[in-house]
Each structure stands twice: as C-alpha cells, then as structure tokens.
N, C-alpha and C positions, 0 to 999 in steps of 0.2 A: 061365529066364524067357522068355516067350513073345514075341516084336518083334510092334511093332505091325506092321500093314501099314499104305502109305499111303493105302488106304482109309479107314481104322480112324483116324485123327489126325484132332485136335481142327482148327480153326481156326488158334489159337494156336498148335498143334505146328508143323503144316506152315508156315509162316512165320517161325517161328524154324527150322526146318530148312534152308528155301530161303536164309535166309540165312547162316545158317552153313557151306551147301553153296555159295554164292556167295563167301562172304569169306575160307573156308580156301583155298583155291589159292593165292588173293593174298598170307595170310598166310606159306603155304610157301615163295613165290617171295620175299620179304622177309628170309623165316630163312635161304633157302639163300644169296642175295646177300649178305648180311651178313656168313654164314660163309666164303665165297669173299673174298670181300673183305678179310674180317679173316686168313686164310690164307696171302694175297697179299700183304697188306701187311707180314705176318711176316717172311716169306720174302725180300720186299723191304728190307726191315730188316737182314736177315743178310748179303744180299748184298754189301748197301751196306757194312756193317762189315769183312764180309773182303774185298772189292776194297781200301779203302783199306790195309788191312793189307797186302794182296799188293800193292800198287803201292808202298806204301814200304817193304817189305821188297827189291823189285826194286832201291829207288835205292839203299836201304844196301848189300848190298850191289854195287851198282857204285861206289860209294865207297872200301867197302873192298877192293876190285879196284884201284882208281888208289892208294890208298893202298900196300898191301903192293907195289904191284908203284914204285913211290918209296923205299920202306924198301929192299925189295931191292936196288937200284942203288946207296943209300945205303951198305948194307953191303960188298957188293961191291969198294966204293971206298976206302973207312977200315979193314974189316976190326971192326968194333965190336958186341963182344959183346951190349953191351946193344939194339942195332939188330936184331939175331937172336933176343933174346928177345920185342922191339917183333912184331917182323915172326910168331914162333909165336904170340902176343896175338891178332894181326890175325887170323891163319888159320885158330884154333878159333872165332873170333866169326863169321867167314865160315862157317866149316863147320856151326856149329848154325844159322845164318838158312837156310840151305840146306835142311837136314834138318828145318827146321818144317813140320809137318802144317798142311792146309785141308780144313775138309770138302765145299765147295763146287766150290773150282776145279783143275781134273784136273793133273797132273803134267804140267809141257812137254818138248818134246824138250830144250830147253835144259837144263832142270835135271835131266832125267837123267844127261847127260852129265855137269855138274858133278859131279853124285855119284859117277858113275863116275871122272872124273878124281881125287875127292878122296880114292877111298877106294885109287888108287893111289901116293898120295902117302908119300915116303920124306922121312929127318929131312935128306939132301941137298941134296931138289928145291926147301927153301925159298929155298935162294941157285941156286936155275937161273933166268933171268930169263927163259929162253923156256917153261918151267911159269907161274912167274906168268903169263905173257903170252898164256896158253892160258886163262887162268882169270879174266883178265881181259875175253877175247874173247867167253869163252862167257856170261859175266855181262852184256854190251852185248846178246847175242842173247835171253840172260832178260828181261832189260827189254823188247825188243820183243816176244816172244812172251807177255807178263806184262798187256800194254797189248791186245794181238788176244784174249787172255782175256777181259778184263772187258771189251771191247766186245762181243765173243760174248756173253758175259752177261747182259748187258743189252739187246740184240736178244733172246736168246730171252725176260726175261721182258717184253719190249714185246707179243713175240708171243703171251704167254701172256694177255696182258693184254687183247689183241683177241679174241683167241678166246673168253675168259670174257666177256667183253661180248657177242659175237653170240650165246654159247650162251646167256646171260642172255634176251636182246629174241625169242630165237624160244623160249624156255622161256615167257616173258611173253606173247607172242603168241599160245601155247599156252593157256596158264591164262586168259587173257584168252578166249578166244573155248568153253574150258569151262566157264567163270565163264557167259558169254554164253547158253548153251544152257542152264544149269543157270537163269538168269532167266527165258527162254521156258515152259522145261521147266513149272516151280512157276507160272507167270504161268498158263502153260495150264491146272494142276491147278485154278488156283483160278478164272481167267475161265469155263472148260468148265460146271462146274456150276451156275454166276452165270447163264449165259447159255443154259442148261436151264431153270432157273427162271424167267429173265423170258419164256421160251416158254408154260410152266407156266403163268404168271399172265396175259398175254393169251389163252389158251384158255379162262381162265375166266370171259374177259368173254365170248365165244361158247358156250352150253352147247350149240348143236347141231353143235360142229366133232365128225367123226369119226373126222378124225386125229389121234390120240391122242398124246404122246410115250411112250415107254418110261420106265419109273422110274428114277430115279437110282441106281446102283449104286455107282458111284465118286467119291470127295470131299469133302472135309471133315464132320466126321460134325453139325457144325451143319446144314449146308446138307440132307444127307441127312434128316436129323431135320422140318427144315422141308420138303422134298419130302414125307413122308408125311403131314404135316398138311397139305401143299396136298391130297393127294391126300385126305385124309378131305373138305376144304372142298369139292372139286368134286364127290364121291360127295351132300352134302348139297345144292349147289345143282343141279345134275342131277333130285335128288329133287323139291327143290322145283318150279323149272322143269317136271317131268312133270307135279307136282301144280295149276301155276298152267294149263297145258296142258288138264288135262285138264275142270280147273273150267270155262277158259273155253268150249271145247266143249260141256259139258253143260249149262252154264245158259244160252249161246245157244241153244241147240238147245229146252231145255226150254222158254224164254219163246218163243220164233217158235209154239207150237203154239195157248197161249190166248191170245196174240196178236192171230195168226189168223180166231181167233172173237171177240174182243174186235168186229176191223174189219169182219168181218163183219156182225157185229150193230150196230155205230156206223151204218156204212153204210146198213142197211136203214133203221134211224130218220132218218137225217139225208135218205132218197131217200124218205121217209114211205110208203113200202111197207105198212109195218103201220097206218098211217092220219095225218091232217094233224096238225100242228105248229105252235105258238103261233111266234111272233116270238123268242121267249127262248129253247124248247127248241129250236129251229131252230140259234139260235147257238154253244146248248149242244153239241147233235150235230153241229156245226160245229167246233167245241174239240177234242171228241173224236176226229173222222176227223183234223185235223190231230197229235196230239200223239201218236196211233195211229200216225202214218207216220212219227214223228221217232224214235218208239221203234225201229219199224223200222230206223229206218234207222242207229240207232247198234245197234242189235243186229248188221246187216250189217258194221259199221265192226268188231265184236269177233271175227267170223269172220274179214275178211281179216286182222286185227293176226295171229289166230292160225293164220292160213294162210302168213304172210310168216313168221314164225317157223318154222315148218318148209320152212324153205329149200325153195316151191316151183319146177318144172322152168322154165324159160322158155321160150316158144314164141316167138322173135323172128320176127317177119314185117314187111314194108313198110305202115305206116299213111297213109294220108289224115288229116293231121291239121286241115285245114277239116271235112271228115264229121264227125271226132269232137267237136270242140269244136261243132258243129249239133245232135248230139244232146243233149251233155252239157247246153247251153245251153237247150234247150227246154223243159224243166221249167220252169225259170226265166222264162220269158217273160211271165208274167202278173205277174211282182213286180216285174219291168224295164220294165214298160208302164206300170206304176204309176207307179213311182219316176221313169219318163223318163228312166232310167241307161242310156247308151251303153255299148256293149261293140265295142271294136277286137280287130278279128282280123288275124290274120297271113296271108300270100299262099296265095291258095287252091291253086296245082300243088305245094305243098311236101308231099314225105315224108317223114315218116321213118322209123326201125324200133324196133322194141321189141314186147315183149308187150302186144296190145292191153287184156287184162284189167288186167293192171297200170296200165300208163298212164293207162287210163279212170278208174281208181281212184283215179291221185293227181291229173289234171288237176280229177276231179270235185272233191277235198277244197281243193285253191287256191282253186278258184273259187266253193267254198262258205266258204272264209277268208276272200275278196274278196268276199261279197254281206254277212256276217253283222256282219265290223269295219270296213267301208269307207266310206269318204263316199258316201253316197246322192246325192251331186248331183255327184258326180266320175266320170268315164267308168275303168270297167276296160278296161286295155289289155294284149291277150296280143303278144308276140312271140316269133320263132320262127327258126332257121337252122341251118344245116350251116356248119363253120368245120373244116377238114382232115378230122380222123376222130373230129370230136367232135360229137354236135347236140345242141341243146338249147332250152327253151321260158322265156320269162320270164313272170309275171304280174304287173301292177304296177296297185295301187290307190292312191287318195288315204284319208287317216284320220287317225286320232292316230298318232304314235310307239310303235313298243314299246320299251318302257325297255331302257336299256344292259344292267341286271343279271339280264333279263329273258330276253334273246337268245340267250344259250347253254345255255337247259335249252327253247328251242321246242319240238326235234325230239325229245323225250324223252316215252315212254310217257303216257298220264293226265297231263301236265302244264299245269294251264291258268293262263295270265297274267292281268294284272287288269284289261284292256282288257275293255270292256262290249260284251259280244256282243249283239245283233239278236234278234227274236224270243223267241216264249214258254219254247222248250226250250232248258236249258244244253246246254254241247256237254259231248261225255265227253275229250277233252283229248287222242284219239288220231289225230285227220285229221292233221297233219301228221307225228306219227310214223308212221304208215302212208304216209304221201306219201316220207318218208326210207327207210324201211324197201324201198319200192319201187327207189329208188333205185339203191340197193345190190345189189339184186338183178339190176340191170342193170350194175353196175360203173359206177354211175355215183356222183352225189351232187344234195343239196338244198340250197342253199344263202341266203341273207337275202344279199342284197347291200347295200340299203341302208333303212334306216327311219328317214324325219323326217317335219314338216309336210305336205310337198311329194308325197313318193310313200313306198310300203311294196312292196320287187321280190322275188319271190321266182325263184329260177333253177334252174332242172334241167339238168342236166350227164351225159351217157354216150356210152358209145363209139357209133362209126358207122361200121356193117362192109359199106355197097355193098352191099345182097342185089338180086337178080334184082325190080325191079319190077312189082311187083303190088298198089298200094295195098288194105289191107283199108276 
C-alpha cells in the first residue's frame, strides 16, 4: 500500500495525525509509569512479606537458643530423659528455621556459621552447654545481622524509588518538549500554507503587483486545491483588468479625436467666425464650448485613473505649492468672482515634494470637489505643513454632510454619492479616486477627517524626504 506523504493529507488527516503524534508520547510515558510503578509496588510487597518473615524467624530462633540452652542446664542437673528428648525437640526446630530458604535476602555470616556449627553437631554435644552457648551466641549475631538486612533493604529500594522518579520527570521532560515540537512542527504545516494564501489573496486585490508568490506545493491538499482555484481567479481578473485597461485607453483616446473637431467647430460658431449669431444660438454655442470642455475634461480624468493604474514612475522633486495652487486656481477665477467665494491659502515660502504631475492632479480634483458640493457663500480654506517626515495639505469647505454610510466607498472607482453636485455636467465619480490613487503612489494617503454642518476637510498625508531645494 502506498503512504500518503504529508503533502498528500487531507485537512482532517493531518490534524488527527498531529494529534495523535502529540498525545502518543504522553500516552507512553503514562503506560510506562504505571508499569514501573505497578512492578515496584510488587516487588515492595515481597519485600515487605519476607522481611517480616526473616525478622521473626531471627526472634524464634533466639528464643529457641535461650530456650535449649535452659533445657540443657535443666538436664545437666537432674539427669532427665525426657529433658534430652525436650531439648533434640528444640534443636531440629532450630535446625529447620535455619535452613529455610529466602529469595530475596542473602545468606549472613551469622547463619552460615550456624550451619556450619549445626551440621557438626554430634548426639553428645546436645548436653555440652558450651555448644549450646555457641549456638546461642551466634543466633544474638543473626538477629543483628537479620535487622542490617532489612534495613539494607529498604535503603536500596528507597533508592530505587528515587531513581524511578527522576528517570520518570526527565523521560517526561523529554516527551514533553517532543510532544512540543511535534505542536510547532503540525502548527507550521498548517499556519505556512494559511498564511501563503492570505498573501495569495491580498495580491489579488492588486492585479498589477509583480511579485508573484510561488504556488503552493506543500500542505493540506484542501488548501492546495484552493491555491489552484486562487490561481485560476487571478489568471481571470488579470484578464479582465487588461481588458478594462485596455477599453479604457481606446475609448479615451478614440473620443479625444472627434472631440477635438466637435470644439473646434463649437468654437468657431460660438467666436461667429462663420457669420453673427442670434441671442439664443449665441447661448446655444455657449452650452456647447462649455459641456465640450467638461467632456474633456472627464475624458482626461479616464486617462490619469488609467495611468495611476499602472503604477506610474514618480519624479519626486521640491514644489512651490503657493505657484501651484495660483495656477490650479486661475481657471476658476471668473466663477469665484461671481460667487464672491474667498479662497485661503496656506504660507507662500512653504515646499514641498512630490511629483508635480500627480499633485497637480489631485489638488485640481479637491478643489473641483470644494467648488462643485460646497457652500458658495462659505470661503474654501487650503492648509498646509511639514510635521517631522510627514507633509501634507488640507482642504476644508463648508456644505451639507456626506452621509456616515456614504464615507467609506468615497475613495472608490465611479463612485458617486447622492450629494447634488453644481453645474450642468454630472461628474464621472473618479476625482477622488484618482486624488487616492495619487496618493498611494506617493506612499502616502487620502483621508475625510471630518464632515458635518460646519466644515467637509479633506487631508493628504506622505512622506518628506528633505530633497536639495529647488521649488518647481
């Protein structure tokens, strides 16, 4: 049968592996304790049973040592048979306690000797009272030697007892910190490829990153299964993205040509070039150079969207941003003259840096935000600063509110809110994503700080890297 590899496992496998490769250690170390334990506790059992046995085997006979060697004296004295039969009684009873077997506790010098003495023993020696007295001496040294036994004994198995313990806690110690590894180990298997995918899937909110990841190779064959469908999804929005790419280049491009001649020919009517003009077709060709220029100028608005989309280079250089905001404003001057709308500017020696094309691009789109939703009777006010290595511009108009649920799809492609824009031409819903999209390209951001009654602040945020001053 062929083994999986851990590639090749399911979701489910590999997590019932990791855990069975986690819990078997522990398990082992449980069976083997138990079986130690239950071994020791046998063994401890035996002991204890033949200690007591040898320790009152030692007393009997020293008993029957003072005993025979009383008979003996008895007889000695009276001369009485049955005292001589009392007394051979006593000294096969001594003789077999002697010659009992132990499996556990070694033979002592004492009781060899008795053996030895016993097995010299003639049918004379049992009325010699100095044999008894040998036999009773050596029986008082059994006792002691019988007592340093079982306390040997029981030191060694204290000792054994310690020792199965520490071998135990560093066996434990052990499986414990393989146990450990083996949690890392599977943790890895499964966070690695988790954490490939969530790369996987913010890539796919960028379709022009170039850094690609590598496919998944290794890892739960769910997750592998889902990296190839991520990868078919980004071959498809890649696709699309070229195709939305490529639309939008050809139909700006396409309309900028009759356009062109549209404003051309608007122009020459409305500058009566080709001859005078009533009061009405005057107004007419009047509509038309304007709504002529608006088209422009959302057709320009579709080039840069698709220009910032391909991650154009940045030319960062030191701007004069009083200059800029003079030119950007000048168009506007005959609609701010009307309206009597004040416009605050920020300190005219301030620089700062960035690509002037960019910039020009998104300060133009605010400040056509702030002419188009703004209070016409409320002054727009730019400000402007360097704050450590960060600078950036605010724009801040009076108007209605943009609704709470409203605010966080702004900065979003074609999105347009339900605030009533100004003038004859809708917007196409991209000046502020193009203002964001700017942004970004500076490593900076776009942000709404605040919208009520009172004011509507829009703020730009990017780094500030100190170049060699040379306002453009």
């Amino acid at each position: 049968m062929k083994l999986l590899r851990p590639a090749n496992l399911s979701l489910m496998q590999l997590v019932l592996l990791g855990f069975m490769g986690v819990v078997l250690p522990l398990v082992l170390l449980v069976f083997q304790a138990a079986s130690a334990y239950h071994e020791l506790s046998t063994q401890a059992g035996l002991n204890a049973r033949e200690a007591v046995a040898f320790t009152r085997r030692s007393q009997s006979l020293q008993t029957l040592a003072l005993d025979m060697e009383r008979t003996s004296r008895q007889y000695l004295i009276v001369d009485e048979p049955s005292l001589l039969a009392l007394l051979e009684s006593q000294f096969n009873d001594f003789k077999a306690q002697v010659k009992q077997p132990y499996l556990l506790f070694p033979i002592t010098p004492a009781q060899a000797s008795l053996e030895a003495l016993l097995a010299e023993q003639q049918p004379q020696s049992l009325a010699d009272i100095e044999y008894i007295a040998s036999l009773t001496d050596l029986t008082d040294a059994l006792t002691s030697q019988t007592q340093n036994s079982v306390d040997q004994r029981l030191q060694a198995m204290q000792q054994q007892l310690l020792s199965l313990q520490k071998q135990l806690v560093w066996q434990f110690l052990m499986l414990l910190s393989l146990s450990l590894l083996l949690v890392i180990f599977f943790t890895w298997r499964l966070l690695r490829p988790i954490d490939y995918l969530q790369k996987r899937i913010s890539s796919l909110a960028n379709p022009n990153n170039n850094n690609k990841t590598k496919q998944l190779q290794e890892g739960p064959a769910e997750l592998i299964q889902l990296d190839i469908r991520l990868n078919w999804l980004e071959e498809q929005l890649s696709e699309v993205e070229q195709q939305k790419a490529q639309f939008l280049r050809h139909i700006s491009h396409e309309l900028k040509t009759p356009l062109a001649s549209i404003r051309e020919a608007g122009d020459l009517l409305h500058e009566e070039v080709l001859g005078s003009l009533t009061p009405s077709q005057k107004e007419v060709t009047g509509l038309l150079e304007q709504n002529s220029r608006r088209l422009q100028q959302l057709i320009e608005q579709l080039l840069d969207y698709n220009l910032l989309q391909g991650k154009k280079q940045l030319e960062v250089a030191p701007i004069n941003l009083d200059k800029l905001l003079q030119r950007l404003l000048e168009p506007w001057q005959p609609l701010l003259e009307q309206r009597q709308q004040p416009v605050t500017l920020p300190s005219t020696d301030l620089a700062l840096e960035g690509d002037i094309s960019l910039l020009r691009s998104t300060l133009d789109n605010l400040l056509t935000n702030a002419l188009h939703y703004g209070d016409a009777s409320q002054a727009i006010q730019i400000r402007a600063g360097i704050e450590k290595n960060w600078q950036w511009v605010e724009v801040e108009n009076a108007g209605a509110p943009i609704p709470v649920n409203e605010q966080a799809r702004l900065f979003e492609p074609f999105y347009q809110g339900s605030g009533k824009r100004r003038g004859a031409v809708k917007g196409s819903g991209l000046g502020l994503s193009i203002a964001a999209d700017c942004m970004k390209a500076h490593s900076g951001k776009l942000v709404l700080l605040t919208s009520n009654q009172d004011a509507t602040v829009f703020r730009l945020e990017w780094p500030y890297l100190a170049l060699p001053t040379n306002p453009i």
